[in-house]
N, CA, C and O atoms as CSV, one atom per row, in Angstrom:
chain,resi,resn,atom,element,x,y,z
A,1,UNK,N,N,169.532,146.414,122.016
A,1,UNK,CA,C,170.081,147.212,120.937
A,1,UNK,C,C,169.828,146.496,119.612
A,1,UNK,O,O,170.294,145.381,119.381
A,2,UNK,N,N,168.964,147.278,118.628
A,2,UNK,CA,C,168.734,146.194,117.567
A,2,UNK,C,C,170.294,146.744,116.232
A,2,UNK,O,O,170.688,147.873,115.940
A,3,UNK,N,N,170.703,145.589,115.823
A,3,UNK,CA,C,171.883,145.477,114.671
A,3,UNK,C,C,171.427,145.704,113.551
A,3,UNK,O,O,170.708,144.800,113.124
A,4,UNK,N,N,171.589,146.731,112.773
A,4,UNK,CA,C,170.725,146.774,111.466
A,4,UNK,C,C,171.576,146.005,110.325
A,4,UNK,O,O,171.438,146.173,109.114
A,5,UNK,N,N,172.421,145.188,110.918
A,5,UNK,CA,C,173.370,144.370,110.083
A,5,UNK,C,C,172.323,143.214,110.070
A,5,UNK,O,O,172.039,142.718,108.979
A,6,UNK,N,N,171.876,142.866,110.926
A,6,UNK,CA,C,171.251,141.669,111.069
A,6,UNK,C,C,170.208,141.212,109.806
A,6,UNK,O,O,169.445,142.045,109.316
A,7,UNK,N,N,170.257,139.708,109.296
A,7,UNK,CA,C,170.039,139.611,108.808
A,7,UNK,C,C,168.681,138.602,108.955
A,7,UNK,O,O,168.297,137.949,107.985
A,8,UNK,N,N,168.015,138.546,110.228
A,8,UNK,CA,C,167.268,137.936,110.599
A,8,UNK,C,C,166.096,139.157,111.470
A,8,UNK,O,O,166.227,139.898,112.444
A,9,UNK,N,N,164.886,138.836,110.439
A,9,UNK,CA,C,163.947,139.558,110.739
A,9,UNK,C,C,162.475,138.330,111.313
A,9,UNK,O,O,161.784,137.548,110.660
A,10,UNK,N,N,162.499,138.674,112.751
A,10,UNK,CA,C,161.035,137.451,113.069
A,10,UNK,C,C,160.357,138.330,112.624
A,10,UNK,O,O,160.473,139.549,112.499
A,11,UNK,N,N,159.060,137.018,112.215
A,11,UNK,CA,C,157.835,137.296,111.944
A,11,UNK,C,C,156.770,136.560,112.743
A,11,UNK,O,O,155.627,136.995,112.883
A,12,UNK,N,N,157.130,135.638,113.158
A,12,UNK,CA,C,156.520,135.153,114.081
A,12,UNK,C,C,156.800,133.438,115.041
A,12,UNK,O,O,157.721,132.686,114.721
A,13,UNK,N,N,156.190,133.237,115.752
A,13,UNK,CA,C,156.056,131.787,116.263
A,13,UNK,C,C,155.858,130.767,115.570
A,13,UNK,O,O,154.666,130.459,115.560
A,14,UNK,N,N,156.553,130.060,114.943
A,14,UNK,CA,C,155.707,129.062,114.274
A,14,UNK,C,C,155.266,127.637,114.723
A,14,UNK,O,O,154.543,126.950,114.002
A,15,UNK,N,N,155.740,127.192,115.990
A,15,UNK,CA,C,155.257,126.161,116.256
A,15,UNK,C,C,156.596,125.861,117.234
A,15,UNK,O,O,157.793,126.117,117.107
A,16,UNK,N,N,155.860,125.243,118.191
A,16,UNK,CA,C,156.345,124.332,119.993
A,16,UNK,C,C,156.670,123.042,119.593
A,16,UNK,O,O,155.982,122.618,118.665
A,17,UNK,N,N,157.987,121.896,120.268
A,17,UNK,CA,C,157.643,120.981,120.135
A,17,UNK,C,C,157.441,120.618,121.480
A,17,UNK,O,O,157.755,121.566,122.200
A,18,UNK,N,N,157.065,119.688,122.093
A,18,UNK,CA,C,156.587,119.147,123.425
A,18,UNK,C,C,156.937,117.809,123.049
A,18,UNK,O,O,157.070,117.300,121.936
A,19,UNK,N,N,157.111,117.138,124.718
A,19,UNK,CA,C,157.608,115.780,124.973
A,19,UNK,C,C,156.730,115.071,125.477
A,19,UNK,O,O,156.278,115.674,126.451
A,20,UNK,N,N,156.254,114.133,125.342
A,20,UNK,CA,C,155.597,113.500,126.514
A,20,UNK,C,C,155.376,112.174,126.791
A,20,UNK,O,O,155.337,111.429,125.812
A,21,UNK,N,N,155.200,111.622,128.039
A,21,UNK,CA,C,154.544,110.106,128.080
A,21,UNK,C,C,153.774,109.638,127.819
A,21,UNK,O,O,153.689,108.521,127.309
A,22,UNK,N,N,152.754,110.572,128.175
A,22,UNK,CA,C,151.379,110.388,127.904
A,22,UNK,C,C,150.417,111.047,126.777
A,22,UNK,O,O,149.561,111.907,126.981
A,23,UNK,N,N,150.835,110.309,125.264
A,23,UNK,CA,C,150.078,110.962,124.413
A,23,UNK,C,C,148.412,111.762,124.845
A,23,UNK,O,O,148.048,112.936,124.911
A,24,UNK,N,N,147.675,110.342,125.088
A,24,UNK,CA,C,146.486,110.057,125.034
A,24,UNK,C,C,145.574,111.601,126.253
A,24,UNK,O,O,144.424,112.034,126.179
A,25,UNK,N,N,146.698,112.001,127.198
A,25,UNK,CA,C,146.015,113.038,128.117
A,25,UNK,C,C,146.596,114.884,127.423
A,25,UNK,O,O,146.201,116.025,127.659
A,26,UNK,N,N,147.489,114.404,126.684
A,26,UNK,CA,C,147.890,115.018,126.025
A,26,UNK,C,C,147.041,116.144,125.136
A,26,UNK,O,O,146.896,117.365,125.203
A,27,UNK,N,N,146.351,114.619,123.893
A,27,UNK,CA,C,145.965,115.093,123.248
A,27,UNK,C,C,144.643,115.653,123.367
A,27,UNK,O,O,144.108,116.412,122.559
A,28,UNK,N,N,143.928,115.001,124.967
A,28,UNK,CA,C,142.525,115.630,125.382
A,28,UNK,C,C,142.658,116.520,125.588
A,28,UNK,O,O,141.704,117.259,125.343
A,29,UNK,N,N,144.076,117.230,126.265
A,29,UNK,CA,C,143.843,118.790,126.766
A,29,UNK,C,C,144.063,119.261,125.645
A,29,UNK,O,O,142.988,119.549,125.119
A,30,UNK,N,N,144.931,119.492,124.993
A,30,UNK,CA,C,144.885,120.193,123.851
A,30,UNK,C,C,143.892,120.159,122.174
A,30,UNK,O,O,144.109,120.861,121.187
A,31,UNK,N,N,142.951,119.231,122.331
A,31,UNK,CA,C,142.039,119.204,121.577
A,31,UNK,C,C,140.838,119.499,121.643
A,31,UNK,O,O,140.067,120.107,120.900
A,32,UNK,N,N,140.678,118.569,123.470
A,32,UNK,CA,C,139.367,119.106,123.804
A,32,UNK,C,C,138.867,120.181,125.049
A,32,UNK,O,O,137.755,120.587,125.388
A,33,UNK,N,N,140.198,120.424,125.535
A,33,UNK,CA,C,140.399,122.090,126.389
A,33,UNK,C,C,140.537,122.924,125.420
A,33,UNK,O,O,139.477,123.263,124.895
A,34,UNK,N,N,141.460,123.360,125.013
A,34,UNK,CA,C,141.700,124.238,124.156
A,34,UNK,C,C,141.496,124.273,122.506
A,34,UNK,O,O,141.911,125.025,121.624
A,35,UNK,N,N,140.556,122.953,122.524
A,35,UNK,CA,C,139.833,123.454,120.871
A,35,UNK,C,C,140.805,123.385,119.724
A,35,UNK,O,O,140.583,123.970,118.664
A,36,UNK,N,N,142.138,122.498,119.992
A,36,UNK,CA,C,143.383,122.515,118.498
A,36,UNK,C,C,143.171,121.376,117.905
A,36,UNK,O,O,143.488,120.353,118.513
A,37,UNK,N,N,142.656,121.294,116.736
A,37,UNK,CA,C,142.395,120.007,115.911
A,37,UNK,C,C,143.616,119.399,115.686
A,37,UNK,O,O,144.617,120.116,115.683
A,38,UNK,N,N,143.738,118.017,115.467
A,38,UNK,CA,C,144.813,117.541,114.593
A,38,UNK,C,C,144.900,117.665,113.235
A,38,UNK,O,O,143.921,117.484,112.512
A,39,UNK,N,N,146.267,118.032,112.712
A,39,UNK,CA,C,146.313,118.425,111.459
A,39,UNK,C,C,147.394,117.633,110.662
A,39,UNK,O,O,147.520,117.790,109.448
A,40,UNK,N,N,148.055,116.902,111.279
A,40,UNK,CA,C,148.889,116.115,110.944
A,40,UNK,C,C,149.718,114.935,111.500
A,40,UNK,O,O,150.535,115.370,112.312
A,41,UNK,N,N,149.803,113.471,111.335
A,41,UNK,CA,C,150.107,112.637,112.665
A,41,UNK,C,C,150.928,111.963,111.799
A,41,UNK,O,O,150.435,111.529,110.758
A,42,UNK,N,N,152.307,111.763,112.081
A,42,UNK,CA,C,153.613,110.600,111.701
A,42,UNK,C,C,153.817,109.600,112.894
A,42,UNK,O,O,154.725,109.683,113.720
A,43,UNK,N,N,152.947,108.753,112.863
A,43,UNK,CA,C,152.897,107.680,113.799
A,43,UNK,C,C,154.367,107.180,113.957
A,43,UNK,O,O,154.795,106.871,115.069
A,44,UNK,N,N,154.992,107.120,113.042
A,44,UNK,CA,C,156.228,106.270,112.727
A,44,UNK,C,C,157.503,106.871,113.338
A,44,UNK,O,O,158.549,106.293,113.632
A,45,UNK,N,N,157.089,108.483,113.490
A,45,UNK,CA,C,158.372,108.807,114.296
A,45,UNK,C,C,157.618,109.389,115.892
A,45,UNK,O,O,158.241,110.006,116.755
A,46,UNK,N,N,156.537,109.099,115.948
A,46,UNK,CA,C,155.735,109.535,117.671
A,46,UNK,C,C,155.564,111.052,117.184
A,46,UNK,O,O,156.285,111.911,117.690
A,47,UNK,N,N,154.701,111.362,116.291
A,47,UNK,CA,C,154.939,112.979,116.247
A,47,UNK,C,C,153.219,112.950,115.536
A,47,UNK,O,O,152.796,112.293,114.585
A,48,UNK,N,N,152.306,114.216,116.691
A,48,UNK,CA,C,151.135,114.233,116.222
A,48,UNK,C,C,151.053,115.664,116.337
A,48,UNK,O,O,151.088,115.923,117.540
A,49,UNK,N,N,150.921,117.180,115.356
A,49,UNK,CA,C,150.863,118.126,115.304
A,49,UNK,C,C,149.069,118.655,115.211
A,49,UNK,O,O,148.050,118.245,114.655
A,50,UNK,N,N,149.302,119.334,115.753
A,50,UNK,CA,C,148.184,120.331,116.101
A,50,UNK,C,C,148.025,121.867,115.816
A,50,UNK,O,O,148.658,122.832,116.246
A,51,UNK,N,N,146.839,121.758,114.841
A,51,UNK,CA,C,146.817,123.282,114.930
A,51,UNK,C,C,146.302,124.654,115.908
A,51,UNK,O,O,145.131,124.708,116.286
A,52,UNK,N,N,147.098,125.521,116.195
A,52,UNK,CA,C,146.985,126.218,117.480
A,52,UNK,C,C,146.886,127.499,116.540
A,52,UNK,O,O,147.988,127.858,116.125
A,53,UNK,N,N,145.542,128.455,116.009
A,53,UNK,CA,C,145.814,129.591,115.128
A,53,UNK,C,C,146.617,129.522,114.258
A,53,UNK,O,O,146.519,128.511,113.563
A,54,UNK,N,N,147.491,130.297,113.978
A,54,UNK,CA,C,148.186,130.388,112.854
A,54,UNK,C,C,149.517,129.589,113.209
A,54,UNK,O,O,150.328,129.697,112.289
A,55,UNK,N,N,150.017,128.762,114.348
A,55,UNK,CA,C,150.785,128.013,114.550
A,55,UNK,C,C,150.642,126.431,114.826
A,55,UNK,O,O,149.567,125.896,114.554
A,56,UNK,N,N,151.727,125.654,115.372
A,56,UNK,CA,C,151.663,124.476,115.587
A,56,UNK,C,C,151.792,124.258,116.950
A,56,UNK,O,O,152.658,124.854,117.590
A,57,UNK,N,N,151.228,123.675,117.332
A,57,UNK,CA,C,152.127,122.820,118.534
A,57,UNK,C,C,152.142,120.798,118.539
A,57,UNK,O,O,151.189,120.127,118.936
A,58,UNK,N,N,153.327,120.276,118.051
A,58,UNK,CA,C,153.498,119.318,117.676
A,58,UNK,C,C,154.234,118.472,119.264
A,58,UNK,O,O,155.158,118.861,119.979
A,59,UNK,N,N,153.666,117.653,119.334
A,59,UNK,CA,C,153.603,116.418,120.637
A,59,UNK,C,C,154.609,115.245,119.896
A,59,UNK,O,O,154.522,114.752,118.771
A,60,UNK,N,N,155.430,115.045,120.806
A,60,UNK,CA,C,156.377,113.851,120.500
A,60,UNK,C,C,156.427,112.963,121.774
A,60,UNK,O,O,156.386,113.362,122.938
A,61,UNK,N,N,156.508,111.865,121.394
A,61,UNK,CA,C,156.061,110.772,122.417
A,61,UNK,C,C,157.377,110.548,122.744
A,61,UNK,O,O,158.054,110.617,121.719
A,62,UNK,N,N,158.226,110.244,123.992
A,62,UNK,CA,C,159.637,110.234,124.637
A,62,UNK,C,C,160.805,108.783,124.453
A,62,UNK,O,O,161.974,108.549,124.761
A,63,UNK,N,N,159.543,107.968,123.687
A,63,UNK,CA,C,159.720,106.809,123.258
A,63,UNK,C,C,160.557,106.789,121.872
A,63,UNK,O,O,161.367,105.956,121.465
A,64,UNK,N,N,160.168,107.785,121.385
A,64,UNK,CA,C,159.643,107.444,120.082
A,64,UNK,C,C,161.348,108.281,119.357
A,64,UNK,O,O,161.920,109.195,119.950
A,65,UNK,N,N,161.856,107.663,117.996
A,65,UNK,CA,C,162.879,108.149,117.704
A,65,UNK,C,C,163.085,110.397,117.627
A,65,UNK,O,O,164.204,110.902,117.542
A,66,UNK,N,N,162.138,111.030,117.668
A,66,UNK,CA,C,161.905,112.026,117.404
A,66,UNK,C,C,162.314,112.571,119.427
A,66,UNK,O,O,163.262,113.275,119.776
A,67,UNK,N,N,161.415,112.048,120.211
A,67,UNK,CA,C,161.106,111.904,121.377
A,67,UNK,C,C,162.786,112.217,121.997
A,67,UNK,O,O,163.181,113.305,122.416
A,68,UNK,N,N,163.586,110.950,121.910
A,68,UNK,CA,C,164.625,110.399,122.621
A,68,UNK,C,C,165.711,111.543,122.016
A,68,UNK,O,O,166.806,111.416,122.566
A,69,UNK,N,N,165.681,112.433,121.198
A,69,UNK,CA,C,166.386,113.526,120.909
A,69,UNK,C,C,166.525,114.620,122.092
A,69,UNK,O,O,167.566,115.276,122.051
A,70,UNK,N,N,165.513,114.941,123.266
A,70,UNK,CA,C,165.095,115.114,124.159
A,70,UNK,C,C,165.833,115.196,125.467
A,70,UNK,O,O,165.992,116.150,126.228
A,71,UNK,N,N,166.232,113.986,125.527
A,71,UNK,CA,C,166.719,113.059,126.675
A,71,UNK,C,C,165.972,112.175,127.465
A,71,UNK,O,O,165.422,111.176,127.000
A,72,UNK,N,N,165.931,112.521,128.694
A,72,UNK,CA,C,165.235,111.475,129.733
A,72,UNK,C,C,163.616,111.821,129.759
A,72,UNK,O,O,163.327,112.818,129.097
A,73,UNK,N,N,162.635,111.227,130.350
A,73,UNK,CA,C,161.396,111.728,130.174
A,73,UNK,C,C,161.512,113.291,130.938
A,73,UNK,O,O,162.430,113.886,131.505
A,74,UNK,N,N,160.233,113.576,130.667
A,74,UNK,CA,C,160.131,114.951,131.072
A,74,UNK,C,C,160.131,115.336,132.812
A,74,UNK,O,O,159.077,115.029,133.369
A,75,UNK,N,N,161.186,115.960,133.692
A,75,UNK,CA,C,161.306,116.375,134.682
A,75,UNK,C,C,162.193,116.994,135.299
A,75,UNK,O,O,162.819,117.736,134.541
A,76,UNK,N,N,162.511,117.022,136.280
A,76,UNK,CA,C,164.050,117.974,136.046
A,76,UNK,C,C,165.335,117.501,135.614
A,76,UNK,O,O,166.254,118.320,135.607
A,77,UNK,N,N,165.538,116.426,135.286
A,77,UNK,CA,C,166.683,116.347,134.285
A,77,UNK,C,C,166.624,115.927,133.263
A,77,UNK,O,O,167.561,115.299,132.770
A,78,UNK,N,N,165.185,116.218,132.474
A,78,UNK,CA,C,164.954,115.645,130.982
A,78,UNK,C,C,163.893,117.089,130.567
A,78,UNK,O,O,163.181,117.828,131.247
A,79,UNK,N,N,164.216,117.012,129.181
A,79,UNK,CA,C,163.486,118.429,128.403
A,79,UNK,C,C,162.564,118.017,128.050
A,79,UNK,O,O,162.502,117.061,127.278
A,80,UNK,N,N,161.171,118.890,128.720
A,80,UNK,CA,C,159.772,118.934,127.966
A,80,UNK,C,C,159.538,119.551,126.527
A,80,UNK,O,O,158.758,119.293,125.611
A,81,UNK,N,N,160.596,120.521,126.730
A,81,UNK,CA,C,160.498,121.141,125.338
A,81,UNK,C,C,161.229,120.778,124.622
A,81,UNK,O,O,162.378,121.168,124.830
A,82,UNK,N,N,160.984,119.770,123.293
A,82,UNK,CA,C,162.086,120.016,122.471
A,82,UNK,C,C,162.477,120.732,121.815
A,82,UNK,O,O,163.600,120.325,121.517
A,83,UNK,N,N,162.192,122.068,121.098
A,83,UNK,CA,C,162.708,123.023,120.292
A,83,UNK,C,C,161.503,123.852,120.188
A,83,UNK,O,O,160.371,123.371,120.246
A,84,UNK,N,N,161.856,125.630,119.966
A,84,UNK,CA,C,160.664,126.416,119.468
A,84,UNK,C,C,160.987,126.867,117.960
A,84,UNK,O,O,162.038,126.549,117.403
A,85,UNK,N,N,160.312,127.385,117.552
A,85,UNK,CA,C,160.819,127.659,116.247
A,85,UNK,C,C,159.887,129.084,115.793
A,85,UNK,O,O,158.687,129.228,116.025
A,86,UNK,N,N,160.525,129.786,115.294
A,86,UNK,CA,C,160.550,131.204,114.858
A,86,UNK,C,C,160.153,131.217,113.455
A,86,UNK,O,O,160.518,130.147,112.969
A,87,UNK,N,N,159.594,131.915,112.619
A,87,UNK,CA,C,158.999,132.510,111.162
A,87,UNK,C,C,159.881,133.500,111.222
A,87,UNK,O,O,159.803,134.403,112.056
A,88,UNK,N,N,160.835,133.405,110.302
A,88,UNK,CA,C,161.697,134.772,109.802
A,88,UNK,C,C,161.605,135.106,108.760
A,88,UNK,O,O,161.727,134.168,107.973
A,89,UNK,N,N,161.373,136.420,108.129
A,89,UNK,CA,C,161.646,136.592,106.686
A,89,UNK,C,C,162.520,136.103,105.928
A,89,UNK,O,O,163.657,135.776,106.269
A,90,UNK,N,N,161.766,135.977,104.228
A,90,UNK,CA,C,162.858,135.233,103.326
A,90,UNK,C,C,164.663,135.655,103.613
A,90,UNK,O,O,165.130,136.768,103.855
A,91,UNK,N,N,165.076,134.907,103.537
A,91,UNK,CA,C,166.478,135.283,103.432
A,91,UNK,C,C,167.426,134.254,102.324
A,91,UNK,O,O,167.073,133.222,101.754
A,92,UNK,N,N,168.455,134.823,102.290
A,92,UNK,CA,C,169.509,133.797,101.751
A,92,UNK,C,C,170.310,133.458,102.645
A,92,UNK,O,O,170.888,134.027,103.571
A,93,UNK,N,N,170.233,131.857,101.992
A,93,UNK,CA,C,171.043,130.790,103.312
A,93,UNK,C,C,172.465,131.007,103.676
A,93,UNK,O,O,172.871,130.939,104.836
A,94,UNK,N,N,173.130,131.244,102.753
A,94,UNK,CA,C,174.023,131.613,102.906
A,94,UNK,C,C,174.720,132.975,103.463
A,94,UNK,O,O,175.846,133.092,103.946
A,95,UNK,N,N,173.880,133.814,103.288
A,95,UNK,CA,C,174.072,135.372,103.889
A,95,UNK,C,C,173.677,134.760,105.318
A,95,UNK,O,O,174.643,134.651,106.073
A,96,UNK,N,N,172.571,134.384,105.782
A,96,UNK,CA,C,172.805,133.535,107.166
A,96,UNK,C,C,173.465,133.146,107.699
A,96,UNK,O,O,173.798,133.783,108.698
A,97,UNK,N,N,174.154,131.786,107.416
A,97,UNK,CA,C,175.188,131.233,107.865
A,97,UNK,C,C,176.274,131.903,108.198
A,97,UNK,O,O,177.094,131.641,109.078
A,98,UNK,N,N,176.231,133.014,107.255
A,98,UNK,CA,C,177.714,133.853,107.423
A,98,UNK,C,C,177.533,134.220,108.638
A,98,UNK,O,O,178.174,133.910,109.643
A,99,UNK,N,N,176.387,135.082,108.484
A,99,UNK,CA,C,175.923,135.949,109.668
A,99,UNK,C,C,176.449,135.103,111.236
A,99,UNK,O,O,177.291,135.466,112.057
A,100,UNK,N,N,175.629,133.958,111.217
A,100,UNK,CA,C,175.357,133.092,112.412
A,100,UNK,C,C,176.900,133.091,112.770
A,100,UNK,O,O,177.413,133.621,113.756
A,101,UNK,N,N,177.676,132.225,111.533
A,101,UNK,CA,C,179.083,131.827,112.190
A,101,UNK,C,C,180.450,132.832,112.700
A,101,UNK,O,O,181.552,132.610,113.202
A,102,UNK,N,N,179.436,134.440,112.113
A,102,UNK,CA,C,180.368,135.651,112.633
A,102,UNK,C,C,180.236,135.391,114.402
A,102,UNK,O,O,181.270,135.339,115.068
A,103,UNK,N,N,178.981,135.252,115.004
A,103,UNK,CA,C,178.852,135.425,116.183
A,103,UNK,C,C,178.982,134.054,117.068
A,103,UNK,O,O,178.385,133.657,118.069
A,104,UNK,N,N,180.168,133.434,116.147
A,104,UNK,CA,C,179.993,131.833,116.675
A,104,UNK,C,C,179.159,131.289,117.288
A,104,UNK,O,O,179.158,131.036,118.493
A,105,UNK,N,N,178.300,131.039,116.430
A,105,UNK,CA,C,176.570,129.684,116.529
A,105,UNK,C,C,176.926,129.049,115.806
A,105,UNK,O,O,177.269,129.200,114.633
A,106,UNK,N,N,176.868,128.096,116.585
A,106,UNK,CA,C,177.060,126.409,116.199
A,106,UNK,C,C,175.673,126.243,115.335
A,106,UNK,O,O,174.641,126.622,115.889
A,107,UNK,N,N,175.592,125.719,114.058
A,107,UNK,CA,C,174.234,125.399,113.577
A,107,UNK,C,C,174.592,124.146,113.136
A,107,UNK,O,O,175.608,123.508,113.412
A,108,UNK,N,N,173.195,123.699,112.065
A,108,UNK,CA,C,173.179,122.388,112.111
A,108,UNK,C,C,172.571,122.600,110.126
A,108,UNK,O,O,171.814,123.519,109.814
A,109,UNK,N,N,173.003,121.762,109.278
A,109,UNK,CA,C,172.282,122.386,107.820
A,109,UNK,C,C,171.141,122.753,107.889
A,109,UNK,O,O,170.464,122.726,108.916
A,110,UNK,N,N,170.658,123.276,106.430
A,110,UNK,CA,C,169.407,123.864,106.391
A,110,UNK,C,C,168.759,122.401,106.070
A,110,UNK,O,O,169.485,121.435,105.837
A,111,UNK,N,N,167.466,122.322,106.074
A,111,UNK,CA,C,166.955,121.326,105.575
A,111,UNK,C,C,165.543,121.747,105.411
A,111,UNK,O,O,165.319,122.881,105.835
A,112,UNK,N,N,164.269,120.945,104.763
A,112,UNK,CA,C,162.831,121.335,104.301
A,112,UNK,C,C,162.501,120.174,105.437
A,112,UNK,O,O,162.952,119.060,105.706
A,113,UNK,N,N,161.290,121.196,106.042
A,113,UNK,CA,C,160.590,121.182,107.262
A,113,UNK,C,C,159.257,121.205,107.479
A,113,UNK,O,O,158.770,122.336,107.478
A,114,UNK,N,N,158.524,120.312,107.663
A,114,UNK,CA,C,157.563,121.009,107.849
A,114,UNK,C,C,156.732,122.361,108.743
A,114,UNK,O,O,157.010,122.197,109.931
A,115,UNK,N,N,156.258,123.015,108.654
A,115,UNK,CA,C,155.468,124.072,110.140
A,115,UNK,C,C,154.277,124.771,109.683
A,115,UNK,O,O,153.922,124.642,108.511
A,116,UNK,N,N,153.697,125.419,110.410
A,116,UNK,CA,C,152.605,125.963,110.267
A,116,UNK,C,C,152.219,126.537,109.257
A,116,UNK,O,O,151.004,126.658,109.104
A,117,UNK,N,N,153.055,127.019,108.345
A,117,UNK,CA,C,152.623,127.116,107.080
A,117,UNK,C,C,153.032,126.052,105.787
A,117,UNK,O,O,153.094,126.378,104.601
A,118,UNK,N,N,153.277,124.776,106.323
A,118,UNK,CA,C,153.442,124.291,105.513
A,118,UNK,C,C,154.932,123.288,105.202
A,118,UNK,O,O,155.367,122.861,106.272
A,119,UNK,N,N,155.647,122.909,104.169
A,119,UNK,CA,C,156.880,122.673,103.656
A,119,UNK,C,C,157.682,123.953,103.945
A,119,UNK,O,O,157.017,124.978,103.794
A,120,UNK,N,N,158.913,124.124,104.314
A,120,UNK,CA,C,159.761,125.034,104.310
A,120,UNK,C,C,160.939,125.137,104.651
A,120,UNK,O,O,161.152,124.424,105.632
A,121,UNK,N,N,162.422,126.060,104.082
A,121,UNK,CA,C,163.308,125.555,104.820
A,121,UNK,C,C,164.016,126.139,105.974
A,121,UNK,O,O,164.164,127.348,106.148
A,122,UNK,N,N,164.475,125.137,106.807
A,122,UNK,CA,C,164.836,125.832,108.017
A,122,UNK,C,C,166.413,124.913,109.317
A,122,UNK,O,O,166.879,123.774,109.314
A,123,UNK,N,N,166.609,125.713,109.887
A,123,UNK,CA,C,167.792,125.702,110.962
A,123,UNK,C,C,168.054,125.567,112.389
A,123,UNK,O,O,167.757,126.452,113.192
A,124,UNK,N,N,168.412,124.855,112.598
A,124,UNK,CA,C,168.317,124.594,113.857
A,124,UNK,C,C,169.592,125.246,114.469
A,124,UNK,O,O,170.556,125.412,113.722
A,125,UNK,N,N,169.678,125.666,115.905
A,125,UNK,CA,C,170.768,126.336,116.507
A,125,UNK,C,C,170.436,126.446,117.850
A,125,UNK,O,O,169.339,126.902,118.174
A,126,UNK,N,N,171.382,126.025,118.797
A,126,UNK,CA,C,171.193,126.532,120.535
A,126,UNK,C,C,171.460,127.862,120.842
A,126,UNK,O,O,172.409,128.505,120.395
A,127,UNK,N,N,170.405,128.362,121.796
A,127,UNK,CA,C,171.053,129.523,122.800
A,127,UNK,C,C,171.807,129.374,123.725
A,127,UNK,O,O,172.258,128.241,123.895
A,128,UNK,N,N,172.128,130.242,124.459
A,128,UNK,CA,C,173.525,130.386,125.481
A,128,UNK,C,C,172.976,129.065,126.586
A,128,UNK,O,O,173.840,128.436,127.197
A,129,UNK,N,N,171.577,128.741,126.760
A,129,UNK,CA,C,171.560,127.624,128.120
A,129,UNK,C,C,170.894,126.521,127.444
A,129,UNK,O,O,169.903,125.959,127.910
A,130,UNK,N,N,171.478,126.201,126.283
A,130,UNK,CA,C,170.655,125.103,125.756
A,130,UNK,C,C,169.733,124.705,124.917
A,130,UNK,O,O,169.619,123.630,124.329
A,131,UNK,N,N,169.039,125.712,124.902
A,131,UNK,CA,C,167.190,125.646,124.329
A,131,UNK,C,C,167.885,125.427,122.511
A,131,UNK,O,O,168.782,126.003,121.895
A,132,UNK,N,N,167.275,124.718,122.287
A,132,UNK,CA,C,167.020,124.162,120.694
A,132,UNK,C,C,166.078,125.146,120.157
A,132,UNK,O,O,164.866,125.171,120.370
A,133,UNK,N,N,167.044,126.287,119.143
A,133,UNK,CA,C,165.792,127.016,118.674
A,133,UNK,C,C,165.668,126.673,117.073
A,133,UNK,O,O,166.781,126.858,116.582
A,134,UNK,N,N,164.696,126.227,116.040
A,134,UNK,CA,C,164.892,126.275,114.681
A,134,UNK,C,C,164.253,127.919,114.084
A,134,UNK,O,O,163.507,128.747,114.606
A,135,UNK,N,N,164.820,127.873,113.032
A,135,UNK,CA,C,164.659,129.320,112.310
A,135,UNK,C,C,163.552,128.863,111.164
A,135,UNK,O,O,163.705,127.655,110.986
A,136,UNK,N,N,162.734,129.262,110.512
A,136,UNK,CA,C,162.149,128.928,109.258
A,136,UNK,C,C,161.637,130.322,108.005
A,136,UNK,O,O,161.281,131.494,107.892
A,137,UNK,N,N,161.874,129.378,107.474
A,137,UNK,CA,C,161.861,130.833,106.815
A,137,UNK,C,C,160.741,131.054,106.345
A,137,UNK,O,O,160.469,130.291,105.419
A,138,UNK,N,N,159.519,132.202,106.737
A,138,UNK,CA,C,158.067,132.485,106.533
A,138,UNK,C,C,158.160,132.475,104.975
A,138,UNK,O,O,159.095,132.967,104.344
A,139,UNK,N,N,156.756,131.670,104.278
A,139,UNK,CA,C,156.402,131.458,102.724
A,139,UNK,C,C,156.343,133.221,102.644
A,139,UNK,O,O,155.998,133.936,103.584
A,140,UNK,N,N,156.738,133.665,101.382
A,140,UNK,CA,C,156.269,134.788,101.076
A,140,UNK,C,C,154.883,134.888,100.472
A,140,UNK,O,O,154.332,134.031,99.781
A,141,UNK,N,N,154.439,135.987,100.813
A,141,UNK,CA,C,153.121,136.294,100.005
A,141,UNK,C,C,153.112,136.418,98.818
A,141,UNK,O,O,152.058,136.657,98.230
């Protein structure tokens, strides 16, 4: 049932984060299977992003302070995924928040982010089993 109250319109995927041990097999499949260049690497927090089309998919090493947000390495009692994140139309942050905390979601501040298009700002919030989803808000044209 769509809410025409709602104040959150996707626009798209903007980028995966992934966990892993193993940068180095990592980054062969996804560079040299599937053809995603690197487009951006913060050695300092284990975080090497990749461009996948018009999105990201950014690799965090399990070690690494970004990583250990995660939990245990990746298997059944540690998350491969750390968070997905959504392109929503511009909005105001605050008409958000309202929104979110009507339907009690726990969020976390807004803050400037990087993603697939760039600098931007955005939100982090869980669904009902956990999953870390961030919101961002798509650059306007």
């Amino acid at each position: 049932m769509i809410n025409h109250n709602n104040p959150i319109e996707i626009r798209a995927l903007d980028h995966v984060v992934l966990r892993t041990r193993d940068l180095s097999s990592m980054l062969r499949f996804y560079q040299q299977i599937l053809g995603c260049p690197i487009e951006r690497e913060l050695p300092e927090l284990g975080l090497t992003q990749l461009r996948a089309g018009n999105s990201l998919i950014d690799i965090v090493t399990v070690e690494s302070e970004l990583g250990q947000l995660g939990g245990g390495n990746p298997k059944q009692d540690g998350r491969n995924l750390d968070h997905f994140c959504l392109q929503i139309a511009p909005f105001i942050e605050a008409e958000l928040l309202r929104y979110l905390k009507k339907h009690n979601i726990q969020v976390a501040e807004f803050t400037e982010r990087y993603g697939a298009q760039g600098f931007g700002r955005s939100i982090y919030l869980t669904d009902p089993e956990g999953n870390v989803v961030e919101l961002k808000q798509q650059k306007s044209s």
